[in-house]
TIMI-2910 file (N, C-alpha, C, CB; in pm, 1 decimal, decimal comma, always signed):
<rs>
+----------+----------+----------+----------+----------+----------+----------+----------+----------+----------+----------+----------+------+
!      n_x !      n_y !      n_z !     ca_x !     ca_y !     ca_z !      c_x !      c_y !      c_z !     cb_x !     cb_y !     cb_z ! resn !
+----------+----------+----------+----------+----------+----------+----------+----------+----------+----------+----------+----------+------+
!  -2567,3 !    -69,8 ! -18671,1 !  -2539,4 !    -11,2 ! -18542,0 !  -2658,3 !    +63,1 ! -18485,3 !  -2422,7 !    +80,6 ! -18551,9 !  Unk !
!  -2737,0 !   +100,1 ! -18567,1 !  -2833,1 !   +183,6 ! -18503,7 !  -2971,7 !    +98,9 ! -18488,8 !  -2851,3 !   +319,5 ! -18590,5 !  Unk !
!  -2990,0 !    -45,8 ! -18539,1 !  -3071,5 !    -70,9 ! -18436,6 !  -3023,1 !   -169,2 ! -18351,2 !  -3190,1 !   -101,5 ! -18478,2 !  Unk !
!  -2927,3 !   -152,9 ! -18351,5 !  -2845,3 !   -251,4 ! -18240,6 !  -2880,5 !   -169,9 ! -18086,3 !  -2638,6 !   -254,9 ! -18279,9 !  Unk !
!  -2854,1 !     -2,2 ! -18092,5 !  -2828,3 !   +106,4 ! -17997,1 !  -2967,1 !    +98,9 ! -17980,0 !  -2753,6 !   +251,8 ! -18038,8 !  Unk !
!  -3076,4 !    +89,8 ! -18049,1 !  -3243,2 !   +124,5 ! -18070,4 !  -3265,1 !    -18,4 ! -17939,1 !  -3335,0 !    +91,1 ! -18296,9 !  Unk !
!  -3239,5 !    -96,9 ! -18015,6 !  -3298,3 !   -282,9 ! -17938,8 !  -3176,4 !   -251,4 ! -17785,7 !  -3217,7 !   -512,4 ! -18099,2 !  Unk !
!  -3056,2 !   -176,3 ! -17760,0 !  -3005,1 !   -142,0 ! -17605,4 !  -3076,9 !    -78,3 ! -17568,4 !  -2887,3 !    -81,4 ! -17570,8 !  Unk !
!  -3130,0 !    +62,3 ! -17622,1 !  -3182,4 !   +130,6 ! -17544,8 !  -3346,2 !    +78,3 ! -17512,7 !  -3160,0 !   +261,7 ! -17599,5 !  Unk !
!  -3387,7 !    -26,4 ! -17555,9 !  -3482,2 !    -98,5 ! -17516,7 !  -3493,8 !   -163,4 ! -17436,1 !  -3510,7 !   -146,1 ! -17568,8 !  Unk !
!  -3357,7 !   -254,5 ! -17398,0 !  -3365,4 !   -314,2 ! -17309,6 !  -3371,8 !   -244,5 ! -17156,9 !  -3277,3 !   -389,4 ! -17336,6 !  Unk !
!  -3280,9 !   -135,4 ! -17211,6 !  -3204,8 !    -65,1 ! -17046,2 !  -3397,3 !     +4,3 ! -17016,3 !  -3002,9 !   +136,2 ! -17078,2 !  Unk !
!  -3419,2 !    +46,2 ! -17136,4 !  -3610,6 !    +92,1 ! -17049,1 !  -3669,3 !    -32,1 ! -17021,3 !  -3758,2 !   +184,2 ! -17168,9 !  Unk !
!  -3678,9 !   -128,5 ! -17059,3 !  -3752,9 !   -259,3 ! -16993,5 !  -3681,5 !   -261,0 ! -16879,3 !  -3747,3 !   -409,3 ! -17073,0 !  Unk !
!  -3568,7 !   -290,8 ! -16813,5 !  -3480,4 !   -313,5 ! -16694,2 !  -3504,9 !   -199,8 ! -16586,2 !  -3323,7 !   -315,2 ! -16740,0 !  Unk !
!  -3518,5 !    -49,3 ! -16645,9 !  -3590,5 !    +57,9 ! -16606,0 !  -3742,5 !    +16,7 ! -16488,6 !  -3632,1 !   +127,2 ! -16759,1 !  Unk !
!  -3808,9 !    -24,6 ! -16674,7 !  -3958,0 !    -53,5 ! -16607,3 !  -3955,0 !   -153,9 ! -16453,4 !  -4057,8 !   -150,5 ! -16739,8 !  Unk !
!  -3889,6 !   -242,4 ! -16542,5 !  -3885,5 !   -339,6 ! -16428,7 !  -3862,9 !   -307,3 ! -16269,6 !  -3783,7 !   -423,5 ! -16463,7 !  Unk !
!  -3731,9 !   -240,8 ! -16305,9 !  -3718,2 !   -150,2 ! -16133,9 !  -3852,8 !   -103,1 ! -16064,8 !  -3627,1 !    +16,1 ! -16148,4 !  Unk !
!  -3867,7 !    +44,9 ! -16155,5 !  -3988,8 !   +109,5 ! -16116,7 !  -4119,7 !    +30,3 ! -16097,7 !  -4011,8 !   +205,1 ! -16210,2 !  Unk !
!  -4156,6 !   -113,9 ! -16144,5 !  -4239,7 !   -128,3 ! -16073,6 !  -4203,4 !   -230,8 ! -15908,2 !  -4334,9 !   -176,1 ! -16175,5 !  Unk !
!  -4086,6 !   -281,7 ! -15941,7 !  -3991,8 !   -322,8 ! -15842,2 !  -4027,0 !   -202,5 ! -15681,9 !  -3810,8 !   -302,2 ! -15930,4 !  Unk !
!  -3989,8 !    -92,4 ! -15700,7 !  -3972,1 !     +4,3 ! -15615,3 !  -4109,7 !    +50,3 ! -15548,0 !  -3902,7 !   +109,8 ! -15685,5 !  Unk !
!  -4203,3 !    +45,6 ! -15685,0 !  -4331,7 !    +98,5 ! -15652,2 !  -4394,0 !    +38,1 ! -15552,0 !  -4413,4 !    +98,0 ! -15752,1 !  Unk !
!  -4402,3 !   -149,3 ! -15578,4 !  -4418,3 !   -225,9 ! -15523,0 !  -4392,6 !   -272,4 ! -15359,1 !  -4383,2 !   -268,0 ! -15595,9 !  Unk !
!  -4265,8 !   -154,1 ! -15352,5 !  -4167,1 !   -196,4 ! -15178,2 !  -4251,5 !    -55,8 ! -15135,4 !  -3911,9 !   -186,0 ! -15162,5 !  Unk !
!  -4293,3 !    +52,6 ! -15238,9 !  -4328,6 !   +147,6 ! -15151,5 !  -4474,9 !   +153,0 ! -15110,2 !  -4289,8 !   +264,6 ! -15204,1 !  Unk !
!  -4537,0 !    +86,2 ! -15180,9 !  -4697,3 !    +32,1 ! -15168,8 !  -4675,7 !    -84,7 ! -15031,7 !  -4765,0 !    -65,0 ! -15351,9 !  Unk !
!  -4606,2 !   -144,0 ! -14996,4 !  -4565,4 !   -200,1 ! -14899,0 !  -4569,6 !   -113,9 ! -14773,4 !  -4450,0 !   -246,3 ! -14930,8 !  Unk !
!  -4481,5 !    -23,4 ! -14763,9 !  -4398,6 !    +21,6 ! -14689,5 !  -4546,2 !   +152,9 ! -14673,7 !  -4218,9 !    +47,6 ! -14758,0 !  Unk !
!  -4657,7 !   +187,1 ! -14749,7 !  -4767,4 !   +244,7 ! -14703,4 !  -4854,8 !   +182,9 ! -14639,7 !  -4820,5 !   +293,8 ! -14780,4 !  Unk !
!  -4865,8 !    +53,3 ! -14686,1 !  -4939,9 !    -22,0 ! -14591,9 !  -4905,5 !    -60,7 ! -14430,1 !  -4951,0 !   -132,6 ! -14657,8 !  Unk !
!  -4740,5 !    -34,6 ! -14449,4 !  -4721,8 !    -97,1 ! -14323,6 !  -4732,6 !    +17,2 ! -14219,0 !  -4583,5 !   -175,1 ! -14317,1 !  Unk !
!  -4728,1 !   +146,2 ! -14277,8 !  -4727,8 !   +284,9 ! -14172,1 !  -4920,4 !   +276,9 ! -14204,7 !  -4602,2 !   +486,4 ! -14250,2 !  Unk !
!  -4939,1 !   +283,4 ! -14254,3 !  -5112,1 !   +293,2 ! -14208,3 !  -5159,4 !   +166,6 ! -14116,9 !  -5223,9 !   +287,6 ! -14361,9 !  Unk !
!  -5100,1 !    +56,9 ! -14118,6 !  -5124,9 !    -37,0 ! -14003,1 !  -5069,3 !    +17,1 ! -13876,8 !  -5063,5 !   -175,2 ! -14028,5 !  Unk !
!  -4977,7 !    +60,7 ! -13848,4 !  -4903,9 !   +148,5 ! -13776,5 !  -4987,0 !   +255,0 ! -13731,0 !  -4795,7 !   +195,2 ! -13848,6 !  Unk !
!  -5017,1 !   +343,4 ! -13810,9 !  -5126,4 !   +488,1 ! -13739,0 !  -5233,9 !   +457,5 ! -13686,0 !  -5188,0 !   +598,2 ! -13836,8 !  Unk !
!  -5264,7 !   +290,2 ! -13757,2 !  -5431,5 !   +244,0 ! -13681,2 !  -5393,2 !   +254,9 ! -13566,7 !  -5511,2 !    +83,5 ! -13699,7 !  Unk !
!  -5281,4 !   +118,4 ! -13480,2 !  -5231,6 !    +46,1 ! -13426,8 !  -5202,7 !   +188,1 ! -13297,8 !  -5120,4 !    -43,1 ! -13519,7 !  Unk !
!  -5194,0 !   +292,0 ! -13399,8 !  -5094,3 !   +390,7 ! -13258,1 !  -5258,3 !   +525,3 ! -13251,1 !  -4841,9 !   +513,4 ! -13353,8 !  Unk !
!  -5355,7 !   +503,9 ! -13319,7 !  -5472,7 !   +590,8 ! -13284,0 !  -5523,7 !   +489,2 ! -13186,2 !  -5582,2 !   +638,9 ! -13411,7 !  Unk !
!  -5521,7 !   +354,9 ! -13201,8 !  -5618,7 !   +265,2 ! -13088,0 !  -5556,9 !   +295,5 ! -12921,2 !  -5600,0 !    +62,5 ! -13128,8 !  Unk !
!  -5347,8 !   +314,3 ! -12929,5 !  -5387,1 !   +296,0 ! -12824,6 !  -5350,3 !   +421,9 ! -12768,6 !  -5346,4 !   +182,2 ! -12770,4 !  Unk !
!  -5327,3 !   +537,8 ! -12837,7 !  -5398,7 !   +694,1 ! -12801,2 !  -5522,0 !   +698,7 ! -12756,6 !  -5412,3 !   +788,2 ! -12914,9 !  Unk !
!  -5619,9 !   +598,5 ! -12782,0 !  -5795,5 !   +608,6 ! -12736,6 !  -5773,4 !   +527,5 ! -12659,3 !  -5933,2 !   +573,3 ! -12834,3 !  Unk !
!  -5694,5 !   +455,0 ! -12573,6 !  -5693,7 !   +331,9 ! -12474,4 !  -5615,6 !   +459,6 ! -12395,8 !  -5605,3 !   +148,2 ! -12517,3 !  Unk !
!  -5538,1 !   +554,7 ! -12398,8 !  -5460,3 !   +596,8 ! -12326,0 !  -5557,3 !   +710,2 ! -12248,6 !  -5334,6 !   +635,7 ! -12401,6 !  Unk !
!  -5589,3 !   +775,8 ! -12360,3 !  -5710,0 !   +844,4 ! -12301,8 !  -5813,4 !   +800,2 ! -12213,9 !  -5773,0 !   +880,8 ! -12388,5 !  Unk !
!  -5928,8 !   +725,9 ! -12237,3 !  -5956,5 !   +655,0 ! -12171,3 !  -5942,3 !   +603,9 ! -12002,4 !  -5929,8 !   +609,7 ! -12239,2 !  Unk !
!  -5771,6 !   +586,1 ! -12017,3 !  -5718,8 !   +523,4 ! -11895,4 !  -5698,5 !   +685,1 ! -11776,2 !  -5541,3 !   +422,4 ! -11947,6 !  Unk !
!  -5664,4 !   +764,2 ! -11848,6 !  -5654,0 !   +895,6 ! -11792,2 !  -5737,6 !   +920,0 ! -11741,1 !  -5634,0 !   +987,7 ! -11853,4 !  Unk !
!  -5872,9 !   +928,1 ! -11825,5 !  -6000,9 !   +959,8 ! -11759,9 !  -6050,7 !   +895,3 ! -11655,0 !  -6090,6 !   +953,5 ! -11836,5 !  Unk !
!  -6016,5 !   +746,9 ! -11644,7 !  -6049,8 !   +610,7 ! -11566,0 !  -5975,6 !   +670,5 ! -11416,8 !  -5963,1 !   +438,0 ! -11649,3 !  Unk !
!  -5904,6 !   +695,0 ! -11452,0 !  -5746,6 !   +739,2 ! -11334,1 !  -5823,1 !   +852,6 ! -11278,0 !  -5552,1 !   +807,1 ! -11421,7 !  Unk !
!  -5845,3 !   +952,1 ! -11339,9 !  -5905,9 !  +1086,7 ! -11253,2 !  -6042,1 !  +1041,0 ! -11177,4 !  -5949,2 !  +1229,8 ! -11367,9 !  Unk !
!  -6098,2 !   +937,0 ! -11202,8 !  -6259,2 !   +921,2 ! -11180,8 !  -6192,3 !   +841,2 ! -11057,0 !  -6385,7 !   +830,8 ! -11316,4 !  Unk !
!  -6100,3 !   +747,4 ! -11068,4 !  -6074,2 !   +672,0 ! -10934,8 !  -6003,2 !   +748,2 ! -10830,5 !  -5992,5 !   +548,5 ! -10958,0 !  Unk !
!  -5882,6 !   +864,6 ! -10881,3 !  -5822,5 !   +962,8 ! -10780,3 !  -5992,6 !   +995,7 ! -10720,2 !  -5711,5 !  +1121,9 ! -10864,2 !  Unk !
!  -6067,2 !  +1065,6 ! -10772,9 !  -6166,5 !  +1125,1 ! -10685,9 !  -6248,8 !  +1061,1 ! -10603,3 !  -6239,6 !  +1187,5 ! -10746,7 !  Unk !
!  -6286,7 !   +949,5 ! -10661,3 !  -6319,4 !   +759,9 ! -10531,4 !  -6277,8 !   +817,0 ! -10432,4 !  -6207,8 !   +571,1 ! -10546,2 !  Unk !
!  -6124,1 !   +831,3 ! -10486,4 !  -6019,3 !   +805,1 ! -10366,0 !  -6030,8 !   +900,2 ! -10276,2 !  -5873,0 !   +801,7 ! -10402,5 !  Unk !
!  -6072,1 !  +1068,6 ! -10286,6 !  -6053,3 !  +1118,3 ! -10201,3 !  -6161,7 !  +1126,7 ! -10175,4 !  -5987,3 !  +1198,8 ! -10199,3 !  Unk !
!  -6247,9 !  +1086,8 ! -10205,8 !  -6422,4 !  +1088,3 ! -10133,9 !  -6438,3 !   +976,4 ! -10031,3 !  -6560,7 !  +1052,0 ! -10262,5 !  Unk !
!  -6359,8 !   +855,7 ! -10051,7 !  -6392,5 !   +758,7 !  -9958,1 !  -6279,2 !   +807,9 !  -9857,7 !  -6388,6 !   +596,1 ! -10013,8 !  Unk !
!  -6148,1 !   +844,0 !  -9859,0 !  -6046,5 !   +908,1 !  -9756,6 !  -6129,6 !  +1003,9 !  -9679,4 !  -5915,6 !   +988,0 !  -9827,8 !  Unk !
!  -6199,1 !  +1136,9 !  -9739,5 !  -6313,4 !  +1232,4 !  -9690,3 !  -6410,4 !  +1126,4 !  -9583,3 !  -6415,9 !  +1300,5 !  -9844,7 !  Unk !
!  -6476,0 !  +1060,6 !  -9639,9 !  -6547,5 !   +988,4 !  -9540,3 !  -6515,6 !   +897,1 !  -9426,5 !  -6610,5 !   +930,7 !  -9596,8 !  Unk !
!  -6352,5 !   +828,8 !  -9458,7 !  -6319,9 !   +785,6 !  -9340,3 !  -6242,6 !   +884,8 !  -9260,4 !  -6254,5 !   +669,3 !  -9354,7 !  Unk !
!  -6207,2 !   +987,5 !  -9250,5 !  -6175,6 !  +1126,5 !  -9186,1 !  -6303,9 !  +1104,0 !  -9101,2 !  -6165,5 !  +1281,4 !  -9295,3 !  Unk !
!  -6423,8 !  +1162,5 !  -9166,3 !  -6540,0 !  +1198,9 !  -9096,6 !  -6595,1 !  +1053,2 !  -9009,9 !  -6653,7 !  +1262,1 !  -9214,2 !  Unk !
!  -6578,0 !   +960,0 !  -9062,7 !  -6611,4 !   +853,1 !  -8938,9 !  -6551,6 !   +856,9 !  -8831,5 !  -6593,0 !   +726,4 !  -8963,1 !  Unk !
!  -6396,3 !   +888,3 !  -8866,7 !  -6312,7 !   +873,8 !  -8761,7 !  -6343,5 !  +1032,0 !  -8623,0 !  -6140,0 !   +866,5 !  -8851,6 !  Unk !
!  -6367,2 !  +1076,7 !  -8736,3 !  -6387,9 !  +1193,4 !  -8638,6 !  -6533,6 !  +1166,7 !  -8502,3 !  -6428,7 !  +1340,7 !  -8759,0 !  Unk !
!  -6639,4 !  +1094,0 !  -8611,0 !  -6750,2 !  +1095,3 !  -8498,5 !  -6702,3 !   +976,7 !  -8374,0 !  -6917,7 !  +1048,4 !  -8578,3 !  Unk !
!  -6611,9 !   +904,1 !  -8444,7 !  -6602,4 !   +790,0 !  -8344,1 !  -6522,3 !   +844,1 !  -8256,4 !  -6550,4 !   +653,9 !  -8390,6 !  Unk !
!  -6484,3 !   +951,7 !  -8269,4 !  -6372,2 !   +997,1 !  -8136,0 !  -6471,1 !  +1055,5 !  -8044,9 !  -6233,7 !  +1127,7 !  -8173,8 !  Unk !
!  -6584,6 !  +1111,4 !  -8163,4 !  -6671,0 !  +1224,1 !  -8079,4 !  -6782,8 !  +1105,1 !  -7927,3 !  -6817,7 !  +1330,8 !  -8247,2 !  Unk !
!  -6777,8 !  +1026,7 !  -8025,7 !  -6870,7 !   +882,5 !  -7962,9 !  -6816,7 !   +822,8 !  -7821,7 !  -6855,7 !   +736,7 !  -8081,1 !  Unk !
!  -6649,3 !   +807,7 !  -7878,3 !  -6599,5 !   +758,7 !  -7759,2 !  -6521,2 !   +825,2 !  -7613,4 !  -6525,7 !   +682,9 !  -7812,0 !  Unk !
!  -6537,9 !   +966,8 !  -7688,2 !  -6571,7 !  +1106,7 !  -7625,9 !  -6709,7 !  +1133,8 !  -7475,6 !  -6629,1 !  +1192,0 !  -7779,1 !  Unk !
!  -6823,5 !  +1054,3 !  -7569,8 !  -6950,8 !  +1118,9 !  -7487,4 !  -6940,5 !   +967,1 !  -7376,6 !  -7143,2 !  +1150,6 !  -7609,2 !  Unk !
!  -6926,7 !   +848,4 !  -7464,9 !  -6921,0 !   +727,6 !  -7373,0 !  -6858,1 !   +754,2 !  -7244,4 !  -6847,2 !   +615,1 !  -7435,4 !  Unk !
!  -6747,8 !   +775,7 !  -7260,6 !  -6624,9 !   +828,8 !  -7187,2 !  -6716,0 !   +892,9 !  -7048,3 !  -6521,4 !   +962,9 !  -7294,8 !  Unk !
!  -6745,8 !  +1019,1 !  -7098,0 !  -6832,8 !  +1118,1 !  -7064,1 !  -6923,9 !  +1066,4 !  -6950,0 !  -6909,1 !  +1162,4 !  -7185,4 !  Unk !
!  -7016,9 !   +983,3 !  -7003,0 !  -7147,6 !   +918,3 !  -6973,1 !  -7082,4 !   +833,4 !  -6861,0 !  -7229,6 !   +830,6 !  -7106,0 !  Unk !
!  -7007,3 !   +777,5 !  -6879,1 !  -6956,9 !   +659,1 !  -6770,5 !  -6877,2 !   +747,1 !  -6640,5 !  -6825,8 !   +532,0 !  -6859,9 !  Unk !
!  -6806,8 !   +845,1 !  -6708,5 !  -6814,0 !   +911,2 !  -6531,8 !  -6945,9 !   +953,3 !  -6470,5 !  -6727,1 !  +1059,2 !  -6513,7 !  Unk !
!  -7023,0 !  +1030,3 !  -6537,6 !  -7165,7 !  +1069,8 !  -6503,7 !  -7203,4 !   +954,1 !  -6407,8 !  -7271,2 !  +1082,5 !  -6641,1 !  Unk !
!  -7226,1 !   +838,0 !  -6490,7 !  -7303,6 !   +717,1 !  -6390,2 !  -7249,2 !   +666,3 !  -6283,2 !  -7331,5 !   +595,6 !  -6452,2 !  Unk !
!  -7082,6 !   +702,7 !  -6294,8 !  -6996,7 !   +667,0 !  -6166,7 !  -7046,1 !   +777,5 !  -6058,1 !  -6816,1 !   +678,1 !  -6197,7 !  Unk !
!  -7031,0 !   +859,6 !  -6114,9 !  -7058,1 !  +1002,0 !  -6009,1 !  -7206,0 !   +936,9 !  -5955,3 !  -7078,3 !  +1200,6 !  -6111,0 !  Unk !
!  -7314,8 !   +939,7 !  -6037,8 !  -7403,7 !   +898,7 !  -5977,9 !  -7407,7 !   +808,7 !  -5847,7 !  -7452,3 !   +858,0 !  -6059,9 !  Unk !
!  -7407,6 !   +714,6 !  -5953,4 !  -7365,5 !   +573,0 !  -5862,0 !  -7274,2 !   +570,3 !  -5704,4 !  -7262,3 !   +483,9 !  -5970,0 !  Unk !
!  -7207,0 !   +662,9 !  -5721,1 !  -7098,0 !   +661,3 !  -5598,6 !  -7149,0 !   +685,3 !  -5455,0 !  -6990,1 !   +775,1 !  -5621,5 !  Unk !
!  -7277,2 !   +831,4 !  -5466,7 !  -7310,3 !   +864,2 !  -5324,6 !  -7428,5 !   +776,9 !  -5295,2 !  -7343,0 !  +1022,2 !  -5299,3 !  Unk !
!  -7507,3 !   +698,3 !  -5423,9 !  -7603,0 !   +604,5 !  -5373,4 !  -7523,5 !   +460,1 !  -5273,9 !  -7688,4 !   +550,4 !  -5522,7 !  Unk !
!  -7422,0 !   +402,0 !  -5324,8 !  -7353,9 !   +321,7 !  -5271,0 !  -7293,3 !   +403,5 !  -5112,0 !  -7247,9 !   +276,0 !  -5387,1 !  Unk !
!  -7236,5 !   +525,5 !  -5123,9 !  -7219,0 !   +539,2 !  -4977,7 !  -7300,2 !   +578,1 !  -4881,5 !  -7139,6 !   +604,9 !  -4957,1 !  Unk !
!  -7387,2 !   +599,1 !  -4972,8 !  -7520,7 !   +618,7 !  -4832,8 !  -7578,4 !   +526,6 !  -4802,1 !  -7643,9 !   +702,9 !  -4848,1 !  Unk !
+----------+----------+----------+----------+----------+----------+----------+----------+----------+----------+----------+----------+------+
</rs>
């Protein structure tokens, strides 16, 4: 009986072992697959960033070229302002040479 219990309790630690490297094996897995994962999620934290920065550089494009068409618009009023201007001038001119 007692090496009957000796050669069980041998087996049940081989069946043991077996697990444990069974388990070790799913958890050596299961590290690899979260470190593919943290690459996967640092790349697109640096793509996100990136895009943020990309985004603020084009908001400011944006309000520099808006700024400048403000200011075009403004001279062209001022332009079509003096034209304006100028063309009564030459009418005025023009008017008492024709009636005299």
């Amino acid at each position: 009986g007692h090496e009957q219990l000796l050669k069980m309790m041998e087996e049940r630690m081989m069946d043991v072992e077996q697990k444990l490297r069974l388990v070790k094996r799913l958890l050596q897995d299961k590290v690899n697959q979260l470190k593919e994962q943290l690459s996967k999620n640092t790349k697109a934290d640096a793509m996100v960033k990136d895009l943020y920065v990309e985004n603020a550089q084009l908001l400011k494009a944006l309000e520099m070229t808006e700024q400048r068409q403000k200011t075009a618009e403004r001279k062209n009023y001022l332009l079509e302002e003096k034209i304006a201007n100028l063309n009564r001038i030459v009418k005025n001119l023009a008017s008492p040479t024709f009636n005299s």
